[in-house]
C-alpha positions as CSV (number, residue, x, y, z in Angstrom):
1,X,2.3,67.8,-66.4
2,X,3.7,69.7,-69.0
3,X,4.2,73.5,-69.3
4,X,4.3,75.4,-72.7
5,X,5.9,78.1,-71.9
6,X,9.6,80.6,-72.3
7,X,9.5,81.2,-68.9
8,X,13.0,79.8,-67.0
9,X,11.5,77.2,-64.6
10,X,13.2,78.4,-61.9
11,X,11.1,81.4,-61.7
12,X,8.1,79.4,-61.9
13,X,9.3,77.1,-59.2
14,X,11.9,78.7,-57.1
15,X,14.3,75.8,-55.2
16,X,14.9,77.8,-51.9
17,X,11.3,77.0,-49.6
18,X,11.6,79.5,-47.1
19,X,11.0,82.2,-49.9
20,X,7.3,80.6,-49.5
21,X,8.1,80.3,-45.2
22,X,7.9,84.4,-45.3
23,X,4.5,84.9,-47.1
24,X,1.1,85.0,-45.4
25,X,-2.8,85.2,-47.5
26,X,-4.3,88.7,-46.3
27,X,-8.1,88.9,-47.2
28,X,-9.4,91.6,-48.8
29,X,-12.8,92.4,-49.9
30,X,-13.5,90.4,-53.6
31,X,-10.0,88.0,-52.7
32,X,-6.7,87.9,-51.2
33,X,-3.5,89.3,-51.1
34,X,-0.1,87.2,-50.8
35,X,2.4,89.6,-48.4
36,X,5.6,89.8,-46.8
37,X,5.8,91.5,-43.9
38,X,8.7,93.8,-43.7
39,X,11.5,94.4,-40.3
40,X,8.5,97.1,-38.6
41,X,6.4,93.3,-38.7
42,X,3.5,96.8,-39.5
43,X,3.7,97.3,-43.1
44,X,3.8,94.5,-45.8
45,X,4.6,94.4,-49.6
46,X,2.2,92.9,-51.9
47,X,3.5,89.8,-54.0
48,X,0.3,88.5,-55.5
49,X,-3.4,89.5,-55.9
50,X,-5.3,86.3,-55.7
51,X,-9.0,87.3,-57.0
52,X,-11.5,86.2,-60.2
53,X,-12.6,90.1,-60.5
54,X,-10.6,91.8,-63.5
55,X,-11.0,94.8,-62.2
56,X,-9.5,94.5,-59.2
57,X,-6.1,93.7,-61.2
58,X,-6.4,97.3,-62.6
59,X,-6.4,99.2,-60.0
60,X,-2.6,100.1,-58.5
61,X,-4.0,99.9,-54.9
62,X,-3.1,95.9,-55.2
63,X,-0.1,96.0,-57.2
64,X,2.8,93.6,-56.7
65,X,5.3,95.7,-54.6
66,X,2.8,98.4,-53.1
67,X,3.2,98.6,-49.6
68,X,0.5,98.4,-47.1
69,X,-0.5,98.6,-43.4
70,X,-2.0,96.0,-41.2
């Protein structure tokens, strides 16, 4: 496989695994969210919106950092 692109491919690939160990899929209505939960183990930050609707990417509700509660 070969990537086109002028991104450093250690972003794109980060070495350390237990970055991934600390993330779970929350399901939301139209996809999912990637999280981290924080110390309360009530709240979580959003890392990744995982959905085909465009729209959903727009709204600031599901952007990467927001907090929310489970």
């Amino acid at each position: 496989m070969i990537l086109y692109t002028y991104e450093n491919p250690h972003l794109m690939f980060p070495v350390d695994e237990s970055e991934y160990g600390a993330q779970e899929l929350v399901s939301i209505p139209g996809g999912q969210l990637v999280v981290e939960r924080e110390k309360d183990l009530k709240s979580c930050r959003i890392v990744r919106l995982l959905a085909t609707d465009p729209n959903m990417f727009l709204e600031s509700k599901y952007a990467p950092g927001q907090m929310i509660q489970l």
